[in-house]
C-alpha atoms as one frame of an Amber mdcrd trajectory, in Angstrom:
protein
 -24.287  14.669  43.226 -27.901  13.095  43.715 -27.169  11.131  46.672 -24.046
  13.283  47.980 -26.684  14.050  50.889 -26.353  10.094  51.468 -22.378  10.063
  53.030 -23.301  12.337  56.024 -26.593  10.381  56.443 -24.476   6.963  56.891
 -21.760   8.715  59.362 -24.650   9.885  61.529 -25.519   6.034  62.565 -22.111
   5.914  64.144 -22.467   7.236  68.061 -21.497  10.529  68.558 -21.918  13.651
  70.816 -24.839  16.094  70.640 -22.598  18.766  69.655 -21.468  16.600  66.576
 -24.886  15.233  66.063 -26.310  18.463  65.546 -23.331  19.479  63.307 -23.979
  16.711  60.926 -27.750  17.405  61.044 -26.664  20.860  59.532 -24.662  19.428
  56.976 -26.759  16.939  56.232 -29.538  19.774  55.250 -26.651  21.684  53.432
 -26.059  18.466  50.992 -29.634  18.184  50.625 -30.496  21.141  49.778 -27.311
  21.621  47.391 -28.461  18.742  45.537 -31.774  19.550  45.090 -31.253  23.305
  43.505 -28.286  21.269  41.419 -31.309  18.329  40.109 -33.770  22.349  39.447
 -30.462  24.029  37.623 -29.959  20.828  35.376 -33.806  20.722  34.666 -33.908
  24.423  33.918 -31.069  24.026  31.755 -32.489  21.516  29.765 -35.619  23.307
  29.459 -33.447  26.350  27.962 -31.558  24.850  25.830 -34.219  23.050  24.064
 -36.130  26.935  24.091 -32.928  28.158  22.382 -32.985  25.494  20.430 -36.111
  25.768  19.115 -35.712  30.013  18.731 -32.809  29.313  16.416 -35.348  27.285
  14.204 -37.570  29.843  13.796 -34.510  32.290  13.482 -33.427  30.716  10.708
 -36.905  30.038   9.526 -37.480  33.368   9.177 -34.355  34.393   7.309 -35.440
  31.525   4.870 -38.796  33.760   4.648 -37.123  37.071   4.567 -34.809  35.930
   1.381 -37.927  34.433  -0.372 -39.836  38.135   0.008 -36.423  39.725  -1.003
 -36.008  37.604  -4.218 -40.230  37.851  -4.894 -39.636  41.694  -4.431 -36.524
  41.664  -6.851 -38.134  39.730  -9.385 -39.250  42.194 -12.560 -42.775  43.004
 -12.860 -44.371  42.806 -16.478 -44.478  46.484 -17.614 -47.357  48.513 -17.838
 -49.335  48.639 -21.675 -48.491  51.532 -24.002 -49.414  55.260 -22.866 -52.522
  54.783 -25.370 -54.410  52.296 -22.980 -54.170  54.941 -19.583 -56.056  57.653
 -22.472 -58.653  59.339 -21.135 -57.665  59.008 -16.945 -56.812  61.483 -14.544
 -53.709  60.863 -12.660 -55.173  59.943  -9.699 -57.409  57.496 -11.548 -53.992
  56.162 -13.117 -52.451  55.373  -9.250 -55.325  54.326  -8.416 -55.519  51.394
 -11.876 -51.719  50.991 -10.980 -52.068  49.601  -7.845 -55.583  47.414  -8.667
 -53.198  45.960 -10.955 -50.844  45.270  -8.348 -53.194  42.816  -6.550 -54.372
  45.590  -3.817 -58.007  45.818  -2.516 -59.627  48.851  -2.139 -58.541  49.169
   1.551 -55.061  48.752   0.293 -55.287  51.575  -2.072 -57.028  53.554  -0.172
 -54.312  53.216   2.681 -51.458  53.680  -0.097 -53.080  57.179  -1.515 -54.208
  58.414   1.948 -58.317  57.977   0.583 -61.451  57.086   1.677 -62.148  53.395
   0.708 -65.423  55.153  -1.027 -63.210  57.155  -2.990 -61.352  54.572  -4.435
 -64.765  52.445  -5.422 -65.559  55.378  -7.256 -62.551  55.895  -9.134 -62.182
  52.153  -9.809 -66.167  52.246 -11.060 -65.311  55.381 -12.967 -62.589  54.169
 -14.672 -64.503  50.799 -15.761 -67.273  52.545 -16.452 -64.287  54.502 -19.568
 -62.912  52.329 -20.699 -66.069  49.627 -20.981 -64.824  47.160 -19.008 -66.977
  44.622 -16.640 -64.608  43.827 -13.218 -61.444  44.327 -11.915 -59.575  41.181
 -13.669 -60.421  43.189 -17.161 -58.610  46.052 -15.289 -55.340  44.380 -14.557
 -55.543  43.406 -18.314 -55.886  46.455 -19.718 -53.317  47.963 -18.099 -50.482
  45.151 -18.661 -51.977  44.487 -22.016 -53.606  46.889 -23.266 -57.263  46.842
 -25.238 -58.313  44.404 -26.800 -59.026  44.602 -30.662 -61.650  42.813 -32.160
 -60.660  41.133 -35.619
């Protein structure tokens, strides 16, 4: 289809009337043009196939992803320590150790209980401050371990 533009070209060396001339002129544009906007379709096709390829690849990247945070999120957490260790906490102080020992920062908490970020620094320094503990790692302990006894 490239060089379909080409036949008309070679029948216009032959002599011919003006009337005929001009009609292959026309047709000579026609099968240019035509093969041009055919050689722009097949590039544009290429180009969208390979962007559909591509999309599928992350499609199916993602559902690799997805199944990975499904399985992470079915997987059993280690249960909280006896009742004993959470002694001594109001209940807001006891959401607020739950989800410390969850992994969450302050913001986090404080976006999960609808707090200030202040507010949750206090309860997490009140709450270390009870049960004598020195950082946030001795929190996540206590509450999936429970105290520590001396011997």
């Amino acid at each position: 289809m490239r060089l379909a533009w080409l036949a008309p070209a070679a029948v216009s060396l032959a002599p011919m009337g003006p009337t005929a001339a001009a009609g292959l002129a026309l047709l000579e544009a026609v099968a240019f043009t035509l093969a041009v906007r055919s050689e722009a379709s097949a590039a544009e096709r290429v180009a969208l196939t390979a962007l559909r390829d591509g999309l599928r690849e992350r499609v199916i990247a993602l559902g690799e992803e997805n199944t990975a945070l499904v399985d992470e999120a079915a997987r059993p957490v280690a249960a909280p320590a006896a009742e004993a260790t959470l002694e001594g906490l109001t209940d807001r102080e006891r959401s607020v150790l739950a989800l410390v020992a969850e992994g969450l920062d302050n913001r986090e908490v404080a976006g999960r209980l609808y707090l200030s970020e202040g507010t949750v620094r206090n309860h997490v320094s009140a709450i270390l401050r009870r049960k004598e503990l020195r950082n946030r790692a001795q929190l996540v302990s206590l509450y999936y371990r429970g105290p520590v006894v001396a011997p």
